[in-house]
N, C-alpha and C positions, 0 to 999 in steps of 0.2 A: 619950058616948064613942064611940070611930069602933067599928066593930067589922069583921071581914075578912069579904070577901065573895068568892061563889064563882065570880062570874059577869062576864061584859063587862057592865058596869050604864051606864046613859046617861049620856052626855059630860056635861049641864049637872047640875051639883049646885045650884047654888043661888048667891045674891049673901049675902057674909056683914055683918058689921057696919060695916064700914068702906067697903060701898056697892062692894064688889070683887065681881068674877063669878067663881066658882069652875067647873073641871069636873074628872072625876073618869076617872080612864085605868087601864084593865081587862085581864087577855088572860083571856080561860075557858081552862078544861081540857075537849074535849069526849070524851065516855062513847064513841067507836068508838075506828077499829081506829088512829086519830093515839095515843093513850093510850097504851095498851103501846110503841109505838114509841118516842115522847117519854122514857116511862123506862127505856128501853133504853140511848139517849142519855145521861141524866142519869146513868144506873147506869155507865156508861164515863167519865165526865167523872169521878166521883167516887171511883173507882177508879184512876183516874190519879191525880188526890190524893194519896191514899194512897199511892202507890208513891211518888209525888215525896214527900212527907214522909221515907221513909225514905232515901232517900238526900241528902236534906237535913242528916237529922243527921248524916252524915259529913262532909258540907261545913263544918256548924259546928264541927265538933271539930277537923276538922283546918286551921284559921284563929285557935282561941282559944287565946292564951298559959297557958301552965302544961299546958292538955288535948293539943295538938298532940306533944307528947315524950310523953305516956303511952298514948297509942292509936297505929298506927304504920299514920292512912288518909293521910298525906300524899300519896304514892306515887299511890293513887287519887282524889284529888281533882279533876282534871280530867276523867275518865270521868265520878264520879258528878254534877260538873258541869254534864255534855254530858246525861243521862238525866233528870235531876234540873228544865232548864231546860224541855225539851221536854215532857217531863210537865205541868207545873205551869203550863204555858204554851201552848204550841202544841197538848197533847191536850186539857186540860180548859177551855180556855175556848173550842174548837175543838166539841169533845163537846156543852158547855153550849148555844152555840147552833144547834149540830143540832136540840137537846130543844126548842128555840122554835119555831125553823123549822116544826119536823113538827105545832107547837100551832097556831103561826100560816095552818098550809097546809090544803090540803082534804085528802081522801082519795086523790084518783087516784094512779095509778101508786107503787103499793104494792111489789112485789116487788120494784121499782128502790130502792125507800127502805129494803128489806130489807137487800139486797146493796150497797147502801154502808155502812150500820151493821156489817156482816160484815166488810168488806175493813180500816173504819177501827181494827175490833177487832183485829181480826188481825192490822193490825201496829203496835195500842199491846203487847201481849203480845212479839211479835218485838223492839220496842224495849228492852222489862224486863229479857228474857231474854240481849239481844246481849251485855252484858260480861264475862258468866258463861260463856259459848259462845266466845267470838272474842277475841283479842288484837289490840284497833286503836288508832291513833293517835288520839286526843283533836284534834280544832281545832275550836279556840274560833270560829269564824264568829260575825257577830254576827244573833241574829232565831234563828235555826236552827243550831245547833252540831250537829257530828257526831262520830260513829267512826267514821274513813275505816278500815271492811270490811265487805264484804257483807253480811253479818248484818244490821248495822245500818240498813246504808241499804236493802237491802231491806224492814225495817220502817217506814222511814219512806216508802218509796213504795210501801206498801201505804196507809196512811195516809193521806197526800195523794191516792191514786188514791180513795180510800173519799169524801173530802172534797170533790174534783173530785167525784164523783158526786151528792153529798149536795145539791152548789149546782144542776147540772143539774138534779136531781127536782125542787128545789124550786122552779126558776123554771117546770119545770112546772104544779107543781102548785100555782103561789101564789093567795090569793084575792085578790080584786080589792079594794080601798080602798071606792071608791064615791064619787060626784061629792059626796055629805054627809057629810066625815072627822066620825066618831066617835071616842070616847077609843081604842074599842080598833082602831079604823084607821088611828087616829098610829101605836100602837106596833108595829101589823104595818106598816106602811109602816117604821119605822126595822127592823124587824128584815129586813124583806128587802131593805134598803139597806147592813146589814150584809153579806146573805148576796150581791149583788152586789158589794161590796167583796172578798168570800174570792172570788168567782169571777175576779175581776180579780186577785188577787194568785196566782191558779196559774195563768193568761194570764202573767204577766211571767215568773214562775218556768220555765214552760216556753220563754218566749223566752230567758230569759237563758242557760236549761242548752243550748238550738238554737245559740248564737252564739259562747257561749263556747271559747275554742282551749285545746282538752284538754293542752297541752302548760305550762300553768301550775302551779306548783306548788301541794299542799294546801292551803294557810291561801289563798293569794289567789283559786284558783277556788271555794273554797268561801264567801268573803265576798264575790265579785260572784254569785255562786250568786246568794244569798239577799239580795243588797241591794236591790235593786229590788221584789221580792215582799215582802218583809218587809218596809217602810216603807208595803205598802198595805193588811198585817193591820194595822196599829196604826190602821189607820183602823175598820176591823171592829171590833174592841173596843172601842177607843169608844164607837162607836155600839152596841154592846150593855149598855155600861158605863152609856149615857145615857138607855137603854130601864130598866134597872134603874133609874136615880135617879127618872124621872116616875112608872113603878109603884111604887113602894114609900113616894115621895111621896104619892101621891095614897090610897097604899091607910092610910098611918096620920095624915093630916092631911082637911081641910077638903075638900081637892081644889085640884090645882094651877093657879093665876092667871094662866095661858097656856091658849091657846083649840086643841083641835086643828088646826087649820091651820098656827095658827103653829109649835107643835111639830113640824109635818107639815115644815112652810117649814123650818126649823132642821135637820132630819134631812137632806132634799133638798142644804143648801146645804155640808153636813159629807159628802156623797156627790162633790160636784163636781170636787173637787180627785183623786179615784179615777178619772175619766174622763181627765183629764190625763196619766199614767201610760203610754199609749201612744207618745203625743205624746212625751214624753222617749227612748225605746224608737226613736223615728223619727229624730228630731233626732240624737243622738247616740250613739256606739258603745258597748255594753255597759264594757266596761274603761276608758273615757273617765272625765277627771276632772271631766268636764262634767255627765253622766251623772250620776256621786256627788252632786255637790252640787245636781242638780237634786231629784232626790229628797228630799233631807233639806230642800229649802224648802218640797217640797211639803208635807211632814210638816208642819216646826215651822208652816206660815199657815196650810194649807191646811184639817186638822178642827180646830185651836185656836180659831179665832174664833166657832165655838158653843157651846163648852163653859162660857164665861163666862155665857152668857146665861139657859141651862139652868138652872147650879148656883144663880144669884142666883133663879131661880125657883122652885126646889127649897126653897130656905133661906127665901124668902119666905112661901111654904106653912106653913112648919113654926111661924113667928111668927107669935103668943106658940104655944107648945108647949102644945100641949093636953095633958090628962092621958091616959096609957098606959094601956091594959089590958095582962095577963099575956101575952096574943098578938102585941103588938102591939109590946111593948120589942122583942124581938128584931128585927123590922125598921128601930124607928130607930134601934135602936145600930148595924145593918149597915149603914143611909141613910148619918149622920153618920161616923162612921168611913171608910168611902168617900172622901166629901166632902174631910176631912181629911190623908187618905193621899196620895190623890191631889192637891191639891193640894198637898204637900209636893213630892212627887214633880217637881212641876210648876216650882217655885221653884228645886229645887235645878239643874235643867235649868241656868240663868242662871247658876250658881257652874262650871260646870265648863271646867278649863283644864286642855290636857295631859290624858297617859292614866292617871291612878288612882283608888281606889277613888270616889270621888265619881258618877264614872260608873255604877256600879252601883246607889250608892245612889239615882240620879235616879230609873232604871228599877224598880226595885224597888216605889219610891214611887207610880208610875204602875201597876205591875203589880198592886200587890195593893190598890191602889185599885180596881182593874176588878174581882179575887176578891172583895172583899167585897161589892160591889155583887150578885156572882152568889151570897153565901151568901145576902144578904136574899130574892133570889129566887127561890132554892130555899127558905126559910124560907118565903116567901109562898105556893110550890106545893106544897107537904108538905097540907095540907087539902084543896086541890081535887084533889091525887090521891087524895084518900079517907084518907090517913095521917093518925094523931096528929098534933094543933098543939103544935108547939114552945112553952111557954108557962113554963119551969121557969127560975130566977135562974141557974141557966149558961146557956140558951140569951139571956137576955137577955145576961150578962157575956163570950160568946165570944168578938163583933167587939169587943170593947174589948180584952181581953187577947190577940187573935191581931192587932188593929191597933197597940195599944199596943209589943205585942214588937217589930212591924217596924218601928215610928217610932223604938224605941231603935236598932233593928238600923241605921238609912241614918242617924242621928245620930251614931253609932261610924265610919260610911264617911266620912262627909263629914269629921268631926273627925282622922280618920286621912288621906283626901285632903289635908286642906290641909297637912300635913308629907310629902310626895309619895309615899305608902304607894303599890302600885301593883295592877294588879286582876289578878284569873285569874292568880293565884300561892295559894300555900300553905305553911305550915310553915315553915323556915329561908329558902325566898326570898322571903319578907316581908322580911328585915332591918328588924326593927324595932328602931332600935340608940337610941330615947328614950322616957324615960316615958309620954312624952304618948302616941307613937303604940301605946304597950303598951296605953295606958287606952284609947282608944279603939278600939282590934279588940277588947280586953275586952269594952265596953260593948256592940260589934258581936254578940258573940257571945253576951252574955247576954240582949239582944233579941233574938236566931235564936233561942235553946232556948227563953223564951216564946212566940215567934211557932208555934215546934213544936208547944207545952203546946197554942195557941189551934186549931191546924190540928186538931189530934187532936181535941180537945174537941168540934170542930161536927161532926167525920165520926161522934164518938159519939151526937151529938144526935142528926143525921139518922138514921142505923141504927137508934135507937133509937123513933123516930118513926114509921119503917115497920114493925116488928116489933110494937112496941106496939097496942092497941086502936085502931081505927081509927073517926073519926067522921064524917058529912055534912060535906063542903063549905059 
């Protein structure tokens, strides 16, 4: 049986029975000063979590029939909306791949990686704090929602400024591949094709905030704000979402049936369409409608055509399913679950017509497709940080009951989309005036409080992980 290992171990594992060449794809943890920084990183991603959970649960309550009249967060529902989105999205999967980064890089230019970790803190905190502090207007922009007041958006461009800095270091500091890619040279090559995709999306973000004619109102300059930059994080995530599926592949399976290069190739060609991104910027005026829809082609062709190629390799690996050790469930419940999520997520894309709840349910489905991928990965580096191995029937059951809850959760959206429920409402302007669309924000909302139960559960695992006895890598 496989067992986890601590180290970047060599690419070639071996030819298995069916005459297939296996190789085997690694990142170390190394013992200097990238270590504590790394879980500086993690420790702010995971932290954000947590704050997004809580106001998660407002969200659910005040969306579910019967609980929406006995709790009175209607009112609040687009706030905790706006805090709840960023969090759980833009801080922690933002966080998550700082904590790679800083694995995947050398040592130099340290105090620079110091003081971007400070700035990004500082205004995840500023972000927590703003609703309780400030009375602002909630707009829904989409990628990036805000509270148009200063509080807020000061914390979020403390944030972005910490983030801008975070890409900077690290193309300083990145380690070279090497003309002979290894397993663990795939995955630092995708992960700093990630972290040049975040740097390309705060390139647009700063053109588009340069161009834009301040004289537009809230809701419209805040969604050309963020349209442009925010169709070229979802390329980032990905590609960390597709770093996660090969490790976690390779670490409880045979070793994945794709040769570093090609994985290397696959990463490169899922980056390409991110260099494009200017080009649109040139070509056409920010508030142009040419503009919008250049973007969102870029999206939907542009990283989708490696994500198939990946996953079928991923899945390939896993056949026939070898048997699990105690350490090793939890990774492939967080693999498959993934796998799962996200492609739900991926389908429902192709049902959406007009603007209601189905829309959310696409994203969600792609969102917490990329989360679970990054709890396997934190599951995978709980060990090589020295911490207890997760190895206990919750941390095997979490990615099933925190995937399971949000599969019911975009099943309730979509079944409510298609009687035209509509999205970013709450409470009485739902109008949900038929049974069906009753059962289905029911169904919505009884998947959010499991998906809650599953959130909480892993944040316990982890804590619990690090507090507890700690063993060798």
């Amino acid at each position: 049986m496989t067992e986890l290992r601590s180290d970047a171990s060599a690419s070639f594992v071996g030819t298995g029975a069916s005459g297939v060449t296996h190789f085997r794809f690694a990142l170390a943890v190394p013992q200097d000063a990238r270590r504590s920084l790394a879980l500086a990183w993690l420790a702010l991603g995971l932290a954000a979590l947590l704050a997004s959970g809580l106001f998660s649960i407002l969200l659910v309550l005040s969306r579910t029939p019967q609980l929406q009249s006995l709790i009175p967060v209607a009112d609040f529902f687009r706030v905790a909306l706006v805090v709840h989105v960023d969090l759980s999205v833009l801080v922690w999967f933002l966080a998550f791949g700082g904590a790679l980064w800083t694995l995947g890089g050398t040592t130099r230019w340290q105090p620079l990686a110091w003081c971007a970790f400070a700035l990004s803190a500082l205004g995840t905190v500023v972000l927590c704090v703003a609703p309780f502090v400030q009375v602002a207007t909630p707009v829904m922009s989409n990628y990036v929602p805000v509270l148009d007041g200063s509080v807020f958006l000061t914390g979020l461009t403390l944030f972005g400024a910490g983030i801008g800095l975070l890409c900077l270091r690290s193309m300083l500091a990145a380690s070279p591949v090497g003309a002979r890619i290894s397993g663990d040279g795939a995955l630092r090559f995708g992960l700093n094709a990630a972290m040049v995709a975040t740097a390309v999306a705060a390139f647009a973000f700063l053109w588009s905030w340069a161009t834009l004619p301040r004289s537009l109102d809230a809701r419209a300059y805040y969604e050309l704000l963020f349209w442009g930059g925010g169709h070229v994080l979802q390329f980032a995530y990905t590609l960390l979402m597709l770093v996660g599926w090969v490790w976690l592949a390779s670490s409880i399976g045979q070793g994945l049936r794709l040769s570093p290069r090609v994985v290397t190739l696959l990463f490169a060609f899922a980056l390409l369409a991110v260099f494009l991104t200017p080009i649109t910027y040139l070509a056409y005026d920010v508030t142009s409608i040419e503009h919008h829809r250049l973007q969102t082609l870029l999206m939907r062709y542009g990283g989708g055509l490696v994500i198939g190629p990946i996953a079928l390799a991923v899945l390939w690996s896993l056949w026939p399913m070898p048997p699990m050790t105690a350490q090793l469930r939890p990774l492939r419940s967080s693999l498959v679950a993934s796998l799962v999520l996200f492609s739900a997520g991926g389908l429902i894309g192709f049902m959406i017509s007009g603007s209601n709840v189905r829309i959310p349910a696409h994203y969600h489905g792609c969102i917490v497709g990329v989360t679970l991928a990054m709890m396997g990965v934190v599951y995978r580096l709980l060990p090589q940080f020295g911490f207890a191995t997760p190895q206990s029937r919750a941390a095997a059951w979490q990615p099933a009951i925190y995937g399971g809850g949000q599969l019911l959760h975009i099943v309730g959206l979509v079944w409510s989309g298609g009687y035209g429920v509509q999205r970013k409402v709450a409470g009485a302007d739902q109008v949900l005036s038929t049974s069906q669309e009753v059962w289905g924000m029911g169904l919505m909302g009884l998947g959010g409080l499991i998906a809650i139960v599953g959130g909480i559960v892993f944040l316990v695992i982890v804590l619990r992980a690090m507090r507890g006895p700690t063993n060798e890598a």
